[in-house]
N, C-alpha and C positions, 0 to 999 in steps of 0.2 A: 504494500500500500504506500503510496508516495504521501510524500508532507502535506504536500497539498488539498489531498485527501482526504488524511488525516485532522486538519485544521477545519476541514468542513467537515466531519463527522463531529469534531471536539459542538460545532454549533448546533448541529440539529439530532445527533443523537448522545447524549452524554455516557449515558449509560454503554452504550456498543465502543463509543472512544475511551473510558476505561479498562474496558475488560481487554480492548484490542491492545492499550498501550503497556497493560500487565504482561499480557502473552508476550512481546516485543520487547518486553525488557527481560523477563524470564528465559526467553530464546537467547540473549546478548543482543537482537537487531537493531542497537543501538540508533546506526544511522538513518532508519525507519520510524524513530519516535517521535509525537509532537513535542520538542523539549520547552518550547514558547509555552503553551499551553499546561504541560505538568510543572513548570517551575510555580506558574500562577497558580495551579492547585497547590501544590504545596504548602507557598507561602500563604493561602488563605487559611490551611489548613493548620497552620500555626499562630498564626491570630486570633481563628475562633477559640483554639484549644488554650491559649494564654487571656483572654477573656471569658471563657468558663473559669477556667481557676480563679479569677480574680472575684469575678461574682460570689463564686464557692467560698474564698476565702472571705469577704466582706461577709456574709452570714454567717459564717462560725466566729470570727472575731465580735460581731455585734453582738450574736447568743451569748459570749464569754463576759462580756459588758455587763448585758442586761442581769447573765444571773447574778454577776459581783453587787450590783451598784443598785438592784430591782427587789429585793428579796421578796417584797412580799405579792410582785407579781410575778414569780418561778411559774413555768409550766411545764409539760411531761415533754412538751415537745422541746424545748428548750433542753431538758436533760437529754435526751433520747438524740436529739443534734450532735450536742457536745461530747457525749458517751460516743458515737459512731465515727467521732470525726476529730477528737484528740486522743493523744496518745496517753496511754494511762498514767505514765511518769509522771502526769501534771496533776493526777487526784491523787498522792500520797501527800501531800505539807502543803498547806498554807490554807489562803481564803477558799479558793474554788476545791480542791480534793475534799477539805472539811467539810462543806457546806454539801458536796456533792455525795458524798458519805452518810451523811445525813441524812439528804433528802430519799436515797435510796432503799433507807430500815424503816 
């Protein structure tokens, strides 16, 4: 399949210009790849994935917020965030392990 080809498939069928560009790179047929087209994949694909994190990270940082500084509006979701999505080392000492210790009995 020429580039050409290729860069008209990448528009009107996505789905058939992935699978073909997997095959082509699985082969080596390097000089048959859209390289224009997979780079922009690519790098989109590293901007959504470093803005998911960032979102991700802003909700866990807030939850950690709210249970310190909120006590008496704690909810299950809030533990059940922080439980799934910090590492335990952080409930053995201090405010948040204690409180989180706690709230668990």
């Amino acid at each position: 399949m020429k580039l050409q080809t290729q860069e008209t498939l990448y528009n009107q069928d996505y789905s058939l210009w992935l699978e073909t560009t997997i095959e082509k790179l699985r082969e080596h047929e390097f000089q048959s790849v859209d390289i224009e087209n997979l780079i922009e994949e690519l790098e989109t694909l590293g901007r959504s994935q470093k803005k998911g994190l960032r979102s991700y990270l802003k909700l866990i940082v807030m939850h950690l917020l709210k249970w310190q500084h909120k006590p008496e509006k704690r909810s299950k979701s809030w533990l059940i965030s922080i439980r799934n999505n910090v590492s335990p080392q952080y409930f053995g000492e201090g405010v948040i392990g204690a409180s989180m210790n706690n709230q668990s009995n």
